[in-house]
PDB file of N, CA, C and O in Angstrom:
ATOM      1  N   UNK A   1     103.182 -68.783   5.363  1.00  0.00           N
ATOM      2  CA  UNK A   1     102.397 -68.867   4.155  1.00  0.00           C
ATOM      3  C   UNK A   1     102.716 -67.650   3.283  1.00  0.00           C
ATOM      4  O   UNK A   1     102.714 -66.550   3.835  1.00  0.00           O
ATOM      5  N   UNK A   2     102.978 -67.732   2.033  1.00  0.00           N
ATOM      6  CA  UNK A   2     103.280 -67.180   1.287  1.00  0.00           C
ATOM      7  C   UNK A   2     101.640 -66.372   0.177  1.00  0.00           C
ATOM      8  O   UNK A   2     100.636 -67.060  -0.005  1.00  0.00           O
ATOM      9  N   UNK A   3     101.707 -65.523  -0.150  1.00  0.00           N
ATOM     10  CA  UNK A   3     100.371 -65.240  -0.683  1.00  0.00           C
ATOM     11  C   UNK A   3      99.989 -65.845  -1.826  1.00  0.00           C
ATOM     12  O   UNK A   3      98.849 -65.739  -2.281  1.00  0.00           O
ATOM     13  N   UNK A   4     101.185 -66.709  -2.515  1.00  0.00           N
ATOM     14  CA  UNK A   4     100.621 -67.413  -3.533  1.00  0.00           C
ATOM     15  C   UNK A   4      99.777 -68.501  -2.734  1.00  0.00           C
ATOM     16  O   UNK A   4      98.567 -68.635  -2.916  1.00  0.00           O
ATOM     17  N   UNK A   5     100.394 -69.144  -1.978  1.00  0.00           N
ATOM     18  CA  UNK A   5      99.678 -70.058  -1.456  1.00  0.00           C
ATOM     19  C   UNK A   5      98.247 -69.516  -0.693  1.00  0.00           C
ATOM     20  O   UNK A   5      97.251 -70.223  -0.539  1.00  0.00           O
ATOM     21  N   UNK A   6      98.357 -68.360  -0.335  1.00  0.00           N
ATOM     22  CA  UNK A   6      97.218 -67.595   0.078  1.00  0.00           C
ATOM     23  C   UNK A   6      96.196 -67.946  -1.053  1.00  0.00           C
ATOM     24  O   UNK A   6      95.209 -68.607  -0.731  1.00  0.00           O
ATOM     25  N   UNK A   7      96.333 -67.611  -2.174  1.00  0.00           N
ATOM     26  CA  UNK A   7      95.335 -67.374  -3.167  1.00  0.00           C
ATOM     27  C   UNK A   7      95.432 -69.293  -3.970  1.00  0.00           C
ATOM     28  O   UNK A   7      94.771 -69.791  -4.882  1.00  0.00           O
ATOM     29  N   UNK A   8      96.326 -69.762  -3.276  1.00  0.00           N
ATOM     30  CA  UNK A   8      96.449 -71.432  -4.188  1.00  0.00           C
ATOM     31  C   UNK A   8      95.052 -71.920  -3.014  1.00  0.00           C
ATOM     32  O   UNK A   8      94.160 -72.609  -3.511  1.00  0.00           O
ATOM     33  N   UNK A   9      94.956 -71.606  -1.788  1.00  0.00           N
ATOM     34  CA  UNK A   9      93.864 -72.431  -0.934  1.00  0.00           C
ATOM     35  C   UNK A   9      92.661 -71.544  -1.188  1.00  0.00           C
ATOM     36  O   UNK A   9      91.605 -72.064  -0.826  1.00  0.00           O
ATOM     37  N   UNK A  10      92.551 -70.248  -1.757  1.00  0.00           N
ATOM     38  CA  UNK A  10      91.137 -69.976  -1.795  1.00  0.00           C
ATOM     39  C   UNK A  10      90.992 -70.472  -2.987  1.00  0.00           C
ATOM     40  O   UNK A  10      89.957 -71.119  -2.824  1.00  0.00           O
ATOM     41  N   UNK A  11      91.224 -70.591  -3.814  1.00  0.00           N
ATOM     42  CA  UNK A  11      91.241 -70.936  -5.198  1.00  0.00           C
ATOM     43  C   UNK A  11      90.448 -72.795  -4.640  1.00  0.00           C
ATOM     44  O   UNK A  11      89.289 -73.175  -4.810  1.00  0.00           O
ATOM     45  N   UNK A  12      91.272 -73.335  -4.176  1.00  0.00           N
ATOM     46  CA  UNK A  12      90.623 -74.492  -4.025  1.00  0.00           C
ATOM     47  C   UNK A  12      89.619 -74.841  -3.139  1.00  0.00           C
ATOM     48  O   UNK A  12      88.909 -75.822  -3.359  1.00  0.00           O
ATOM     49  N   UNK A  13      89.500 -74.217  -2.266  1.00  0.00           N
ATOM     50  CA  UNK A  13      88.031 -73.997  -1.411  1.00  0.00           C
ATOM     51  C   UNK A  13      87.003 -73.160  -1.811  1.00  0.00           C
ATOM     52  O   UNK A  13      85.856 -73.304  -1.388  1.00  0.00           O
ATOM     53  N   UNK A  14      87.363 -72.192  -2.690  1.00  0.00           N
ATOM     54  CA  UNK A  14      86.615 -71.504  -2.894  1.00  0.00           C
ATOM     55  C   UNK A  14      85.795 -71.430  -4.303  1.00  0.00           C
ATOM     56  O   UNK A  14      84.664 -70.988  -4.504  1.00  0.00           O
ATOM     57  N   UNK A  15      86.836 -72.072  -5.317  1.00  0.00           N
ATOM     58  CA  UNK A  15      86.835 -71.988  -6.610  1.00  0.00           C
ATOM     59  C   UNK A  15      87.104 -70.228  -7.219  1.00  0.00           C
ATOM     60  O   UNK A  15      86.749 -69.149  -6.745  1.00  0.00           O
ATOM     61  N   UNK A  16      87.954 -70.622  -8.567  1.00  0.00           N
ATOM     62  CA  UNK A  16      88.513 -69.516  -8.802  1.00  0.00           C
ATOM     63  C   UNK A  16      87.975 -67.895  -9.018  1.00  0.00           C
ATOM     64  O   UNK A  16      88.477 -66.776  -8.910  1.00  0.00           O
ATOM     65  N   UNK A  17      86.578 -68.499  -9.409  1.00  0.00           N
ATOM     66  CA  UNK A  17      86.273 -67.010  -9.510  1.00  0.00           C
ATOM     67  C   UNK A  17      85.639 -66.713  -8.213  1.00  0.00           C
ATOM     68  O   UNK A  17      85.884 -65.567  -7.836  1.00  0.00           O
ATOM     69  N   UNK A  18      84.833 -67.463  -7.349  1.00  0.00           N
ATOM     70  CA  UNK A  18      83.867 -66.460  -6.109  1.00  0.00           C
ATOM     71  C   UNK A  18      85.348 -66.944  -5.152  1.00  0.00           C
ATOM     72  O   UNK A  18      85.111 -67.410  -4.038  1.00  0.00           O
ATOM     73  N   UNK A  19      86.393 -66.865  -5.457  1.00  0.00           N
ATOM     74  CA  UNK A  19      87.099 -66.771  -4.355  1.00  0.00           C
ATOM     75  C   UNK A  19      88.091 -65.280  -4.655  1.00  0.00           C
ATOM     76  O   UNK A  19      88.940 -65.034  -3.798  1.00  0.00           O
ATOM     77  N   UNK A  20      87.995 -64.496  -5.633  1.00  0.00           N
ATOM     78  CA  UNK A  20      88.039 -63.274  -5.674  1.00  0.00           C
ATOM     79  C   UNK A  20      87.075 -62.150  -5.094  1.00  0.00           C
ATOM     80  O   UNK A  20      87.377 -61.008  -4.746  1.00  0.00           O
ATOM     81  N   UNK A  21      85.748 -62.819  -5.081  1.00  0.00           N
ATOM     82  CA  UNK A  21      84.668 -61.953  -5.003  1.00  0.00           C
ATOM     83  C   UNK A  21      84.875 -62.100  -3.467  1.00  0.00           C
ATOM     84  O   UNK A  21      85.192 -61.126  -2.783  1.00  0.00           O
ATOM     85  N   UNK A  22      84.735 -63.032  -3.072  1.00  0.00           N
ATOM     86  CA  UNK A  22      84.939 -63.279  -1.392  1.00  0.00           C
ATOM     87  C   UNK A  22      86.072 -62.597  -0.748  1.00  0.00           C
ATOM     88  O   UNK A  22      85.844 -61.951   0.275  1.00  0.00           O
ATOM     89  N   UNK A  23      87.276 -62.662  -1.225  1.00  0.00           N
ATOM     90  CA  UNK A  23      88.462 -61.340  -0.788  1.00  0.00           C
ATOM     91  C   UNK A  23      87.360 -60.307  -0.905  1.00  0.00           C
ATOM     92  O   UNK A  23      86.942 -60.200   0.248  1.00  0.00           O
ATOM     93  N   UNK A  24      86.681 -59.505  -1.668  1.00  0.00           N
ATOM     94  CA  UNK A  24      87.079 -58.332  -1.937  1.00  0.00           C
ATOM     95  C   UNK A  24      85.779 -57.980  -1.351  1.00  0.00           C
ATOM     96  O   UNK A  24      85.224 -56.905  -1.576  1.00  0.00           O
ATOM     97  N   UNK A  25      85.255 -58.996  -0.520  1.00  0.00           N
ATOM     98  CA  UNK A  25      83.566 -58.312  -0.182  1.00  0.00           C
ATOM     99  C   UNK A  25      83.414 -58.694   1.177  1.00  0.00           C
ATOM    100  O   UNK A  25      82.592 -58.002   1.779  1.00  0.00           O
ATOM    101  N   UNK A  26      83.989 -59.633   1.872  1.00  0.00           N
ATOM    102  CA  UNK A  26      83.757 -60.477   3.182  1.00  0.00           C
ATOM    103  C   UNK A  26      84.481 -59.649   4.149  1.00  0.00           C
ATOM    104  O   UNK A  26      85.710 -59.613   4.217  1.00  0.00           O
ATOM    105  N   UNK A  27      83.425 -58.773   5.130  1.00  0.00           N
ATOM    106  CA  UNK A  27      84.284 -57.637   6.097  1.00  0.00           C
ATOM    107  C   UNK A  27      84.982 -58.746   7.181  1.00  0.00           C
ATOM    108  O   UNK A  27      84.332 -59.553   7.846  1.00  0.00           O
ATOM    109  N   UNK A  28      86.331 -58.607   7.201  1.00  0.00           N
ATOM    110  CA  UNK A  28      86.200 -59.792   8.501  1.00  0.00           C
ATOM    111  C   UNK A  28      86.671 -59.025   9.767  1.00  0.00           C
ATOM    112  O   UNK A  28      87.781 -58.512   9.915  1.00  0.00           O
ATOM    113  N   UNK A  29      85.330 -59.034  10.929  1.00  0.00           N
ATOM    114  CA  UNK A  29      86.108 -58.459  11.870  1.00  0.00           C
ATOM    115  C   UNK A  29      86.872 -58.591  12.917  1.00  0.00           C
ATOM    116  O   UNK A  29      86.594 -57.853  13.862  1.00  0.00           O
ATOM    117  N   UNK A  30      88.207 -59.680  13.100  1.00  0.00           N
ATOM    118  CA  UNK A  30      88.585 -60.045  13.572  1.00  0.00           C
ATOM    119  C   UNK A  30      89.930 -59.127  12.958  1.00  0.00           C
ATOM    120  O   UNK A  30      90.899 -58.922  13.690  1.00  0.00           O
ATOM    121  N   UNK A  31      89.888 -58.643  11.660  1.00  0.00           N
ATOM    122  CA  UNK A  31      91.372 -57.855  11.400  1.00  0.00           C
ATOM    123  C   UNK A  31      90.163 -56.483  10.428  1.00  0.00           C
ATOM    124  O   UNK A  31      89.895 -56.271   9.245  1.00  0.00           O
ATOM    125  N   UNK A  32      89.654 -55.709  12.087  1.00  0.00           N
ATOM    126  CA  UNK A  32      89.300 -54.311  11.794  1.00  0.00           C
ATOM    127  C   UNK A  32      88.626 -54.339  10.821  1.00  0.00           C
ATOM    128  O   UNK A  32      88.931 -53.442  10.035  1.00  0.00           O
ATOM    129  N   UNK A  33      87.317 -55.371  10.290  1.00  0.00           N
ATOM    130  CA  UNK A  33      86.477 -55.086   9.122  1.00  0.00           C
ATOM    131  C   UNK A  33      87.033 -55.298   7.682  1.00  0.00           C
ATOM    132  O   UNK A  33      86.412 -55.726   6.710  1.00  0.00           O
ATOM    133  N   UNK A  34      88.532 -54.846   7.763  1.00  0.00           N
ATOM    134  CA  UNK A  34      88.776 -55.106   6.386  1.00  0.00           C
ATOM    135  C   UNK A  34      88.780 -56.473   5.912  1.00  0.00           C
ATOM    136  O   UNK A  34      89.141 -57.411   6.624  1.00  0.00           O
ATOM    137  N   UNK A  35      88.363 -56.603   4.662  1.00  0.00           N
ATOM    138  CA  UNK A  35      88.246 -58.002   3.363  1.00  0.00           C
ATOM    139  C   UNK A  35      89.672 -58.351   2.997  1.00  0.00           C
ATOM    140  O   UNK A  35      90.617 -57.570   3.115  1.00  0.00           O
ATOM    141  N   UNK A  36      89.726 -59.261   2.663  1.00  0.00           N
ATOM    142  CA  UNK A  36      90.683 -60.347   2.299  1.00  0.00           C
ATOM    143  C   UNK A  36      92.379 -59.341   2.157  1.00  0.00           C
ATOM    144  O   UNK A  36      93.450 -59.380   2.763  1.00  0.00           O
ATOM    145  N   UNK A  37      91.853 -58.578   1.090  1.00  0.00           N
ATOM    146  CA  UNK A  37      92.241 -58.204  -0.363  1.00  0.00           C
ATOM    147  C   UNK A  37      92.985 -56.640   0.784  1.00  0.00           C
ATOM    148  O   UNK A  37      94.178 -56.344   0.845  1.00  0.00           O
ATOM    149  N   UNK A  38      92.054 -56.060   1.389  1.00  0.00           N
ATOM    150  CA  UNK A  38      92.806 -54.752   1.831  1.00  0.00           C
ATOM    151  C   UNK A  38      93.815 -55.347   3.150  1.00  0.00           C
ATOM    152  O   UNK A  38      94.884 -54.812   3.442  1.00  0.00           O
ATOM    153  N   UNK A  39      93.379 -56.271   3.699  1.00  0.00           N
ATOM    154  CA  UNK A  39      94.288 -56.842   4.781  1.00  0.00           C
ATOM    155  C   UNK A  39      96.229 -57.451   4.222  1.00  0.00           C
ATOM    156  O   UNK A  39      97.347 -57.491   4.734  1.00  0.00           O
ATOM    157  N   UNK A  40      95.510 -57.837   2.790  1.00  0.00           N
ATOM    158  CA  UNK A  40      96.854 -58.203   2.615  1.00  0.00           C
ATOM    159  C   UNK A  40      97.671 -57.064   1.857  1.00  0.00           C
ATOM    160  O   UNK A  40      98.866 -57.300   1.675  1.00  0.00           O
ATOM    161  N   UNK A  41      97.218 -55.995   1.448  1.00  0.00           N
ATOM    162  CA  UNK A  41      97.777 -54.907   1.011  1.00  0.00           C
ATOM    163  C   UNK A  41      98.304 -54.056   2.496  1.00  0.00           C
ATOM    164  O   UNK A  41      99.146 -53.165   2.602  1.00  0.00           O
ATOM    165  N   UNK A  42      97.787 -54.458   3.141  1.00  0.00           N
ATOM    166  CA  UNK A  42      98.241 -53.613   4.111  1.00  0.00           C
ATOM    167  C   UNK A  42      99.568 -54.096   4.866  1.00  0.00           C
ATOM    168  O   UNK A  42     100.228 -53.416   5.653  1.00  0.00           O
ATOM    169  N   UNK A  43      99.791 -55.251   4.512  1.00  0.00           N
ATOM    170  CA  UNK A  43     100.595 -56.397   5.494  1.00  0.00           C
ATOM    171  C   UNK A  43      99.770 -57.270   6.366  1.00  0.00           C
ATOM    172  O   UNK A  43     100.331 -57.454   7.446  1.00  0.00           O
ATOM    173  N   UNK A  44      99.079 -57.632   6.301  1.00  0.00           N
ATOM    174  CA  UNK A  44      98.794 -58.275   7.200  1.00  0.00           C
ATOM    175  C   UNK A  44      99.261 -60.140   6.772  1.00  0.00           C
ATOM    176  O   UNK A  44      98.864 -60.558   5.685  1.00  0.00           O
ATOM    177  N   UNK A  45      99.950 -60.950   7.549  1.00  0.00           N
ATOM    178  CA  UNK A  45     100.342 -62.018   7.024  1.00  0.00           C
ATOM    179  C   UNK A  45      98.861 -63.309   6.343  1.00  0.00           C
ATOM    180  O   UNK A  45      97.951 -63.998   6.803  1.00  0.00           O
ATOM    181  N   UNK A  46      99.534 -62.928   4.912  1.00  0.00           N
ATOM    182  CA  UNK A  46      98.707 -63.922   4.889  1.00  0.00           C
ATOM    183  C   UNK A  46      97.995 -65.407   5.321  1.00  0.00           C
ATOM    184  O   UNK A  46      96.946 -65.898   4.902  1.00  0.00           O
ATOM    185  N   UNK A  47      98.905 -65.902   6.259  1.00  0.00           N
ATOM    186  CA  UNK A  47      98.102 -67.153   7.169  1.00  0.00           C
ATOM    187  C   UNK A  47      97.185 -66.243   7.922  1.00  0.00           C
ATOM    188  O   UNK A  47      95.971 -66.354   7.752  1.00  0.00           O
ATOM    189  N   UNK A  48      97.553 -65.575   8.534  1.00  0.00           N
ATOM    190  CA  UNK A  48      96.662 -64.452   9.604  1.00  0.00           C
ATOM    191  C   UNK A  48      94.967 -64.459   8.975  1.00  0.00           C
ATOM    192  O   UNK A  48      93.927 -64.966   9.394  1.00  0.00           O
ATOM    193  N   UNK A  49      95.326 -63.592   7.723  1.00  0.00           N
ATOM    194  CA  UNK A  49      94.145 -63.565   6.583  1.00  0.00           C
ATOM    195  C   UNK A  49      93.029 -64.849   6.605  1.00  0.00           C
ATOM    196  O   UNK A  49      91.842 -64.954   6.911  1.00  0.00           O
ATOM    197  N   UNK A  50      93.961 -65.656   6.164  1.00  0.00           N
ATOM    198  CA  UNK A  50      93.509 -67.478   5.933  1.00  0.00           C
ATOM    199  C   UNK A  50      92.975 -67.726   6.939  1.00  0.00           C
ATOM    200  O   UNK A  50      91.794 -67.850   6.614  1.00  0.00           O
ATOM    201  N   UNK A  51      93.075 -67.926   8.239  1.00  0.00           N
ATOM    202  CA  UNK A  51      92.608 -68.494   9.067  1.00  0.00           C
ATOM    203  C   UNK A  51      91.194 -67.187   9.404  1.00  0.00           C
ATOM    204  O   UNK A  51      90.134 -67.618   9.859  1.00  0.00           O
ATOM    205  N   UNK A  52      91.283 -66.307   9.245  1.00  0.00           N
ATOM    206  CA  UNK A  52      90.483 -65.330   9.973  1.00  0.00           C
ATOM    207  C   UNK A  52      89.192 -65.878   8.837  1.00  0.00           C
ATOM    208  O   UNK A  52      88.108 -66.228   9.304  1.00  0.00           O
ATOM    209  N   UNK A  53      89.412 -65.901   7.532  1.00  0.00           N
ATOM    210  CA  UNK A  53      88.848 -66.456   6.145  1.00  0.00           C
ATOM    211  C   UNK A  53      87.833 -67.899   7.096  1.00  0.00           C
ATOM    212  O   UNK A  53      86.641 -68.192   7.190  1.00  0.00           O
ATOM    213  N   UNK A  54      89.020 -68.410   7.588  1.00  0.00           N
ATOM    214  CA  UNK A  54      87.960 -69.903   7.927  1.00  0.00           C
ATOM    215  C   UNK A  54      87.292 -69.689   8.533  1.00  0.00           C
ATOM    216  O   UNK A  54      86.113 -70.002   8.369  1.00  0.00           O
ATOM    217  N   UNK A  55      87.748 -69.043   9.537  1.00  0.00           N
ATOM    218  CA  UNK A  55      87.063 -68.829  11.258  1.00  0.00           C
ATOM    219  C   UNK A  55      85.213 -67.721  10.593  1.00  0.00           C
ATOM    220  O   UNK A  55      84.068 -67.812  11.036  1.00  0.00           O
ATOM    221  N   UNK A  56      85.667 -67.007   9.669  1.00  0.00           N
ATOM    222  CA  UNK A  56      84.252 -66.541   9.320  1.00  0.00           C
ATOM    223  C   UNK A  56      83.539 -67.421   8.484  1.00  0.00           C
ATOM    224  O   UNK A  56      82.317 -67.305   8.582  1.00  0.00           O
ATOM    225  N   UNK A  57      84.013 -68.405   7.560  1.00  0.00           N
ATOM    226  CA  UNK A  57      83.317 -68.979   6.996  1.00  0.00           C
ATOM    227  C   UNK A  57      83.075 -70.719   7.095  1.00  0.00           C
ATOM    228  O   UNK A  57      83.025 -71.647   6.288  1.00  0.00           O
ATOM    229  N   UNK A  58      82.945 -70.525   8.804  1.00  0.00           N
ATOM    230  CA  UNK A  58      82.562 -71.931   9.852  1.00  0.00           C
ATOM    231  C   UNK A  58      83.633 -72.856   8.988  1.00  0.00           C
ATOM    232  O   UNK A  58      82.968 -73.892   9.002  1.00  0.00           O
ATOM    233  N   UNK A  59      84.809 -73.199   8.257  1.00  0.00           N
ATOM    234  CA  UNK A  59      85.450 -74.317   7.615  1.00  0.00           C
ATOM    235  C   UNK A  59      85.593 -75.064   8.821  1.00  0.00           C
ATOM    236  O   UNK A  59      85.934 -74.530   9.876  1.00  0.00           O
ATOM    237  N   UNK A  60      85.257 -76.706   8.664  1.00  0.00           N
ATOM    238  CA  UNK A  60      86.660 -77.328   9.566  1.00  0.00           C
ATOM    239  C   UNK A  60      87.527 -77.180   9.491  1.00  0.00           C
ATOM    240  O   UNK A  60      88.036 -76.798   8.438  1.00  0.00           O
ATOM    241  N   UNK A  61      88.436 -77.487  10.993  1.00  0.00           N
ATOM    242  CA  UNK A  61      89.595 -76.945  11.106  1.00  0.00           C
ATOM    243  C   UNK A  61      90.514 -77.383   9.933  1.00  0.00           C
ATOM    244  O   UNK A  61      91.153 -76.711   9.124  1.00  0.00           O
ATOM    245  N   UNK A  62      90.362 -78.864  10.116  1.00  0.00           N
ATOM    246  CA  UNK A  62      90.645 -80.230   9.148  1.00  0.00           C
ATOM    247  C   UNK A  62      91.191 -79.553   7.808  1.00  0.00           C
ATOM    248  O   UNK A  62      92.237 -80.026   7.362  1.00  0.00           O
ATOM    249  N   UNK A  63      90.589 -78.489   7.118  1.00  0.00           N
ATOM    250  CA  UNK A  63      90.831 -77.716   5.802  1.00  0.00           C
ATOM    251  C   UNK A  63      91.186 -76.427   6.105  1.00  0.00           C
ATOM    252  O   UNK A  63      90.971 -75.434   5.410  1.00  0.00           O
ATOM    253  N   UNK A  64      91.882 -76.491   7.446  1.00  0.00           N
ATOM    254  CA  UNK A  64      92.207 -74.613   7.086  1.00  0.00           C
ATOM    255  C   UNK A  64      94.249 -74.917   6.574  1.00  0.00           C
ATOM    256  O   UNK A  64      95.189 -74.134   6.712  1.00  0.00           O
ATOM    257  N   UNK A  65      94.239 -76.000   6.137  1.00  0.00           N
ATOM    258  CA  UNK A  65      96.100 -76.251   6.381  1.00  0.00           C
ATOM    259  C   UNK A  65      95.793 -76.365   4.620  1.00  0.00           C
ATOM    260  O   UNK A  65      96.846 -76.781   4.136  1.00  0.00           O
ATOM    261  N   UNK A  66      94.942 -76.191   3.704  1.00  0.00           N
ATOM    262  CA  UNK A  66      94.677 -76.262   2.371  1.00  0.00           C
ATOM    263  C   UNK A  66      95.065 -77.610   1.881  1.00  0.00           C
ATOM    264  O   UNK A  66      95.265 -78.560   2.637  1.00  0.00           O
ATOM    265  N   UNK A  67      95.148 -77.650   0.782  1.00  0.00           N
ATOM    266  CA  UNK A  67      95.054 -78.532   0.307  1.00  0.00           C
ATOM    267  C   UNK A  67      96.363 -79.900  -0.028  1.00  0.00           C
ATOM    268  O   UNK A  67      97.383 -79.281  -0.330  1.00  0.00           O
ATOM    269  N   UNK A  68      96.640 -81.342  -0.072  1.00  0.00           N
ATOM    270  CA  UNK A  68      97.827 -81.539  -0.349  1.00  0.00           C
ATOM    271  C   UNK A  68      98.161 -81.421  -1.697  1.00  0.00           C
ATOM    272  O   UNK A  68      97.375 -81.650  -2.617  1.00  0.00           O
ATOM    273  N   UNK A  69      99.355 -81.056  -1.828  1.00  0.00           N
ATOM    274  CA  UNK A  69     100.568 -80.763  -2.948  1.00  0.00           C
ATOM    275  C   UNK A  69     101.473 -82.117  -3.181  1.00  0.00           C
ATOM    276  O   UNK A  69     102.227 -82.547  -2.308  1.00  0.00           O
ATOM    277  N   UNK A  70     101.311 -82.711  -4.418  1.00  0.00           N
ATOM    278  CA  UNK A  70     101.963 -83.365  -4.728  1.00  0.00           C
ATOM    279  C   UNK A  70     103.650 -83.483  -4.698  1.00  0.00           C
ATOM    280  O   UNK A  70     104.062 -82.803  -5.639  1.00  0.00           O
ATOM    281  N   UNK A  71     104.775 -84.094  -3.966  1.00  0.00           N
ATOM    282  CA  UNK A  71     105.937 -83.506  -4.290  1.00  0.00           C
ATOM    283  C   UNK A  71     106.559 -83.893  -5.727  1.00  0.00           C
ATOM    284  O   UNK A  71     106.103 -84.689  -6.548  1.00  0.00           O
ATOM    285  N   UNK A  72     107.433 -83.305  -5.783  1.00  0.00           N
ATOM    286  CA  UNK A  72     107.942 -83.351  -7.829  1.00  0.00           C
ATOM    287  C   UNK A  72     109.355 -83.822  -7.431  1.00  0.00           C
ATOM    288  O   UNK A  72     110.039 -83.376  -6.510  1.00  0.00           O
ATOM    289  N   UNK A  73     109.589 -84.567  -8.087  1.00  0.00           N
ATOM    290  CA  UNK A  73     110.999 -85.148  -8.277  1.00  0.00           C
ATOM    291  C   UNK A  73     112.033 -84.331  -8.540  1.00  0.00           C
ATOM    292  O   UNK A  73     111.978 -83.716  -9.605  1.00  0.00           O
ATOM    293  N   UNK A  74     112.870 -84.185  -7.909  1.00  0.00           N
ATOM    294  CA  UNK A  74     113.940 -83.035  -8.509  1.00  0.00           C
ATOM    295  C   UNK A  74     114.786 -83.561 -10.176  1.00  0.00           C
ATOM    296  O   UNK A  74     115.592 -82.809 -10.723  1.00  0.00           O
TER     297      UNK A  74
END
């Protein structure tokens, strides 16, 4: 997972704006307390992030793979 896509599935689970607020406030302690936002500055892979994201905020599993993407015709 790439961090755009990081921020393309909170964006859609989360909606765009409280899914900023949620990075930057949600201690998760499964990666040392830090929030969204300092985990991925630090390296930490963003799927890593994502899933730790679900696992605190009870998602079914069913939605932790985000959302489908239409494919585009080349």
């Amino acid at each position: 997972m790439k961090n755009s896509e990081f921020w393309r599935n909170m964006d859609h689970e989360f909606g765009s704006i409280y899914s900023r607020t949620l990075a930057d406030s949600l201690a998760l302690t499964e990666l040392q307390s830090m929030n969204a936002t300092e985990a991925l500055g630090k390296g930490v892979k963003p799927r890593e992030v994502w899933e730790a994201i679900c696992r605190a905020q009870d998602l079914p599993p069913e939605r932790w793979l985000g959302m489908d993407l239409e494919i585009k015709d080349p």
